[in-house]
Every structure is written in C-alpha cells, then in structure tokens.
N, C-alpha and C positions, 0 to 999 in steps of 0.2 A: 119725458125727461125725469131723472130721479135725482132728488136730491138730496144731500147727504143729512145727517145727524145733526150740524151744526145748526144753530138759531138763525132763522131768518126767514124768506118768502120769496115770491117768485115776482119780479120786475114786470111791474103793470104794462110796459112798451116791450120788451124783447123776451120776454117770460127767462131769462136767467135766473138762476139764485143768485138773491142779496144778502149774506152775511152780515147780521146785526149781534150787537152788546148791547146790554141797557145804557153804558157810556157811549155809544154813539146814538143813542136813543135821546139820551139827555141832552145831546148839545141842538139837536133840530131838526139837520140836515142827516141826509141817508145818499149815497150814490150808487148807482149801480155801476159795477167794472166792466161790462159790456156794452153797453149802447152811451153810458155815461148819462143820463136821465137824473137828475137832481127832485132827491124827494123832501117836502120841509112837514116839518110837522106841527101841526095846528097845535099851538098850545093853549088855546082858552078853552077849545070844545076840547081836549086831550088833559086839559086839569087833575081828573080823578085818576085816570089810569097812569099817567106821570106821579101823579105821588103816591100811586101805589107801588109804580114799579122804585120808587125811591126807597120806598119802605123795608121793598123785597133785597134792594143793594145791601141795606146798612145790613139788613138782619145777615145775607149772604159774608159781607164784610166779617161780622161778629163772630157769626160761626167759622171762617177761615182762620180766626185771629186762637178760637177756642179751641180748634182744630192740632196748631202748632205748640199752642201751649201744653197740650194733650201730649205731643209726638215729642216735646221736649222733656218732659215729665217722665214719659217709658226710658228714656235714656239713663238718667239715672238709678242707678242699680243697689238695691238697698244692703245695707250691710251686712252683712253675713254675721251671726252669731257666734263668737268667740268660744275658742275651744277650749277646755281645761286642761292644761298640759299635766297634769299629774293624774296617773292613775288611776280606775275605781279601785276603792277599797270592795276586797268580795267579802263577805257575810263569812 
C-alpha cells in the first residue's frame, strides 16, 4: 500500500494511513478513519518530543507570520523617481 506525502503512519490494527498535524498531535488522541481504533498518547514518557514538537509549531507559526509580512512588503511598489519636466540644457 502507498502512502501519500502527507504526515502521518500507518494504523497498528488495519494498516491504513493515519493523517496527523502536530494539532492533533497536541490534544492526545489520534483515530484512525477506517477501523476507527482510538490512539492516546502517553504524555509523561512523550514529554520531550511534545515539546519539541511545540517548539517546532511556534517557530513554523513565526516563520508563516514572516512569510506574509515578506509577501505584503513585495506589494508595495516603491516610487518611481520623478522626472524633470524641463529640458537638458545641451553644452
């Protein structure tokens, strides 16, 4: 079975892909859409990697937030330099 590109793993009881976000990562529980199999997630032994992967949100968060301020910034288009309306004087 192939699974696509998107983040996630294959269901310990029906081997499906389980489609995961670090936001459903955070709240615990994980389901699978096929057999429906309820996964929780230990979170004392899961401490470190939990708040790494919290780490990894804000900094993802920051850089999307840098991102748009970046794509808002290209929009403005800077002023064109003003033309002398009177003609050179030639030598």
């Amino acid at each position: 079975m192939l699974m696509s590109d998107a983040p996630g793993f294959p269901c310990p009881s029906c081997k499906a892909p389980i489609s995961t976000t670090l936001q459903s990562l955070f709240s615990g529980r994980i389901y699978c859409s096929n057999c429906k199999l309820e996964l929780r997630l230990e979170e004392k032994a899961s401490r470190e990697a939990l708040t790494a992967a919290h780490r990894l949100d804000d900094s993802i968060q920051k850089a999307e937030a840098m991102k748009a301020d970046a794509l808002d910034l290209n929009h403005v288009q800077p002023k064109a330099p003003e033309r002398s309306r009177s003609r050179p004087r030639r030598p």
